[in-house]
Short mmCIF file of the C-alpha atoms (twelve columns), coordinates in Angstrom:
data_MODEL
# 
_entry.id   MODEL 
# 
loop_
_atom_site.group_PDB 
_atom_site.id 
_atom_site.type_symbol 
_atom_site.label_atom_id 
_atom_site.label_alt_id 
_atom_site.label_comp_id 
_atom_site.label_asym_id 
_atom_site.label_seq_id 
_atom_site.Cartn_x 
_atom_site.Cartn_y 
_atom_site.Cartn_z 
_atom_site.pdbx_PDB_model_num 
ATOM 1  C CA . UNK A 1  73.130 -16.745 -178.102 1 
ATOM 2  C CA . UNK A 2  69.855 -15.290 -176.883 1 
ATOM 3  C CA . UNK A 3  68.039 -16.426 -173.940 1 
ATOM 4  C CA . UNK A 4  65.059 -19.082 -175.111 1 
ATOM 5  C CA . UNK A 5  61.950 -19.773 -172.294 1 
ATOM 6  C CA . UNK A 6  59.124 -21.681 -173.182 1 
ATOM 7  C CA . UNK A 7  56.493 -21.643 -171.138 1 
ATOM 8  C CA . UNK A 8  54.144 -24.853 -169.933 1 
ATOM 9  C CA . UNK A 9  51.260 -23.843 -168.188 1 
ATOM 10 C CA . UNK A 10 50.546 -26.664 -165.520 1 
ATOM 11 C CA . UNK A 11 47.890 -26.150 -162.948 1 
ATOM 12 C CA . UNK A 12 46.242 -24.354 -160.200 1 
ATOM 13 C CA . UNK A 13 44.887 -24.736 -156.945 1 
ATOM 14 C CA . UNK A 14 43.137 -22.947 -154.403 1 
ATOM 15 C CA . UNK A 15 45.116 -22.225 -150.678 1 
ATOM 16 C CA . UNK A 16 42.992 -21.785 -147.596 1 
ATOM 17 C CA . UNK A 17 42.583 -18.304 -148.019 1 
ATOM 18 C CA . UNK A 18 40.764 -18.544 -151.747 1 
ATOM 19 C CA . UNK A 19 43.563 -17.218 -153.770 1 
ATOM 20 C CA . UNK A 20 44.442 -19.283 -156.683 1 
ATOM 21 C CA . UNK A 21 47.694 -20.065 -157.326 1 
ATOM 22 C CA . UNK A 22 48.886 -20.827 -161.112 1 
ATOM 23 C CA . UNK A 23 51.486 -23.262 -161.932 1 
ATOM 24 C CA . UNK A 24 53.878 -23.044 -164.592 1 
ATOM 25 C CA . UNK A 25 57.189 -24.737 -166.096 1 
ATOM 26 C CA . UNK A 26 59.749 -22.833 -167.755 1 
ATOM 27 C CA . UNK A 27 62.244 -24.059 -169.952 1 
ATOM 28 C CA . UNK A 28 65.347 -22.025 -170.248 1 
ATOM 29 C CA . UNK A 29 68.360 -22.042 -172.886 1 
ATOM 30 C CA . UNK A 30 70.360 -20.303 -174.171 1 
ATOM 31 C CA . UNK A 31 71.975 -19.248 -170.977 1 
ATOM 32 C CA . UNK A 32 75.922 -18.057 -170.399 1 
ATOM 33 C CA . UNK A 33 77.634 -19.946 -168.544 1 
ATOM 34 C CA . UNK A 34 78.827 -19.356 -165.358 1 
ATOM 35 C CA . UNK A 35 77.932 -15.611 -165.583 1 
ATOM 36 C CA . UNK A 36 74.821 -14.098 -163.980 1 
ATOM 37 C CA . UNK A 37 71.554 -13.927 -166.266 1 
ATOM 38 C CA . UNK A 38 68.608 -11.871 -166.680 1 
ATOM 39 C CA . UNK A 39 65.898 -14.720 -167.486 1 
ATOM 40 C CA . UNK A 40 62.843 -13.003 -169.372 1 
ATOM 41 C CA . UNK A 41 59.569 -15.457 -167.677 1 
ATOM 42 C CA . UNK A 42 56.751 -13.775 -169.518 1 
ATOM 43 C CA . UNK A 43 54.374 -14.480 -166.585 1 
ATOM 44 C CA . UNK A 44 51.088 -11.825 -165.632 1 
ATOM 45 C CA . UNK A 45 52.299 -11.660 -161.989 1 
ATOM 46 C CA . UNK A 46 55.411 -11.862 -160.240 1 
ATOM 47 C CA . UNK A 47 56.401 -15.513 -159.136 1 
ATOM 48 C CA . UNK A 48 55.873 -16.021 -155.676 1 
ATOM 49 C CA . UNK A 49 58.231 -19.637 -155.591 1 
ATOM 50 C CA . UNK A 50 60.763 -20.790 -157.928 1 
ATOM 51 C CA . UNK A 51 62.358 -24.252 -158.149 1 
ATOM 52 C CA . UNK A 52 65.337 -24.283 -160.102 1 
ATOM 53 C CA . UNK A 53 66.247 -27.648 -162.113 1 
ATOM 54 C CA . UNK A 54 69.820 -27.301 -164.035 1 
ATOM 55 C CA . UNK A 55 69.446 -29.303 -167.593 1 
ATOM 56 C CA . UNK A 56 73.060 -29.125 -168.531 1 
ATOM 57 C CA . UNK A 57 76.433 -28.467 -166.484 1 
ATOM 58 C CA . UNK A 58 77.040 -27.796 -162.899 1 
ATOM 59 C CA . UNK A 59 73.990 -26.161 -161.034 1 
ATOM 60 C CA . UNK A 60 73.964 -22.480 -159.888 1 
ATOM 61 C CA . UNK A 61 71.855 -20.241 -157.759 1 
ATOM 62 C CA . UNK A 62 69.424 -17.685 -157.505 1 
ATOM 63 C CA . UNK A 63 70.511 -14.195 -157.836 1 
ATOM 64 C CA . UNK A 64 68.314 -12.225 -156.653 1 
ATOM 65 C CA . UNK A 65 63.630 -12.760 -156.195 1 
ATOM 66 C CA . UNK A 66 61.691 -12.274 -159.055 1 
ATOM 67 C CA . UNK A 67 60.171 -9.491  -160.022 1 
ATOM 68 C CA . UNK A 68 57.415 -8.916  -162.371 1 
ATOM 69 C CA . UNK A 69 59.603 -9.289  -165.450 1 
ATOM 70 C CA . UNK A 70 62.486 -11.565 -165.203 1 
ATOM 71 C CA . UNK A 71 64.133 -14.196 -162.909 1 
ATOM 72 C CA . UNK A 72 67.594 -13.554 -162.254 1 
ATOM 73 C CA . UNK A 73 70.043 -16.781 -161.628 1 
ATOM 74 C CA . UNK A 74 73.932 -17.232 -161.815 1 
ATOM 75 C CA . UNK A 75 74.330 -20.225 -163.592 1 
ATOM 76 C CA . UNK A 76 77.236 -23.277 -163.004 1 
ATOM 77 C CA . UNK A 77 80.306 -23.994 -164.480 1 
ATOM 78 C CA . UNK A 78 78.968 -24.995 -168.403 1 
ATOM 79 C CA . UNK A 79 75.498 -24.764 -167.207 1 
ATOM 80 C CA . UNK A 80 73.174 -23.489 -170.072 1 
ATOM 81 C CA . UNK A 81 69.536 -24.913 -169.464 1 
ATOM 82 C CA . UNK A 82 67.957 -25.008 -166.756 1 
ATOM 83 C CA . UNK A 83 63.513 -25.575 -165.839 1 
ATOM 84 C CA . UNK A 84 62.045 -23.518 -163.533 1 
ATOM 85 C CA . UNK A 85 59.097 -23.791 -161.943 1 
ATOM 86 C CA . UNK A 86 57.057 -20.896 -160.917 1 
ATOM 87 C CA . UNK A 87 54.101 -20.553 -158.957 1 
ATOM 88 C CA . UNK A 88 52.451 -17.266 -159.562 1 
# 
């Protein structure tokens, strides 16, 4: 089965030193479980922080940081969805 994301765009906000950081939500299926995936996010910049919300099965853990590509997280025991949340 091929890895699914769907992106929701959420918000943005300003920090102290002007730069605007975007918000979005990924949903993710399609994963393997309990094997290490390559998550494609389809973002226009590297995610800076990702929160990791397992949908289905046990929850796993990030692999390795994003680059400006993919995400890369070892999912749980029957764990194949998952939301992340990127801020970018």
């Amino acid at each position: 089965m091929a890895i699914v994301v769907t992106p929701t765009y959420l918000s943005f906000r300003q920090n102290q030193t002007g730069e605007y950081i975007r918000r979005a939500k990924l949903t993710v299926t399609g994963l393997t479980a309990g094997a290490a995936n390559t998550i494609p996010h389809g973002l226009p910049t590297p995610p800076q922080i990702v929160n990791y919300v397992a949908t289905s099965g046990t929850p796993g853990f990030e692999t390795s940081p994003a680059d400006g590509t993919n995400l890369y997280f070892t999912t749980g025991t029957s764990q194949t969805s998952l939301v992340a949340y990127a801020d970018y």
